[in-house]
N, C-alpha and C positions, 0 to 999 in steps of 0.2 A: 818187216811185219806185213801179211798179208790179211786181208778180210775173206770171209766165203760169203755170199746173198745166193740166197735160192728163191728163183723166179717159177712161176709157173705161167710160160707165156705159150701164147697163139702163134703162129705166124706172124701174124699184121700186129700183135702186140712187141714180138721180136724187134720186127722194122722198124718200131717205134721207138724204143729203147735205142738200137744202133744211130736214129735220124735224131734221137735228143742228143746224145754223146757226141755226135758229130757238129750239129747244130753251137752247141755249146764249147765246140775245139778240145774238148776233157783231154785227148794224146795231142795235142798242136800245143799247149797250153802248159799243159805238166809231161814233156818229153822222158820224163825220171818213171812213169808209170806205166802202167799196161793192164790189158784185162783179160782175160778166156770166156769164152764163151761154151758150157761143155754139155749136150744132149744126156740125157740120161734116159737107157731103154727102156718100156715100160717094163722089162724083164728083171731089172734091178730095183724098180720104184719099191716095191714090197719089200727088198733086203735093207735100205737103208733107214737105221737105225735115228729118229727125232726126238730132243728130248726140250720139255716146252710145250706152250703153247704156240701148235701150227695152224693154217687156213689153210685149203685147196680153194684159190681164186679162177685159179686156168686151168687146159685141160693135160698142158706135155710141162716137167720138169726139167729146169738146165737152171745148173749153176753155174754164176760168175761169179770170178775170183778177181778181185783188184790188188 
């Protein structure tokens, strides 16, 4: 089973997210696990399809998948 989370980070929000993960050993810890880390162009942002209620918090969209 895998999960999708859609971040909308910064740069330095990025960092932050990879320096908690790391911080925390999340792959050292649970070696069964992994994540992606995947940009999405603002060329696609418009095609993809939200159902729900969403927030725009940041300004670039990438999703991780655990």
């Amino acid at each position: 089973q895998f999960s999708l989370f859609e971040f909308w980070l910064t740069k330095a929000r990025k960092i932050e997210l990879l320096s908690a993960l790391r911080e925390k050993h999340f792959l050292q810890d649970n070696p069964e696990e992994s994540f992606l880390i995947i940009p999405i162009p603002e060329s696609f942002e418009n095609k993809i399809e939200r159902y729900g209620q969403t927030t725009k918090i940041f300004e670039t969209p990438i999703m991780v998948s655990f």
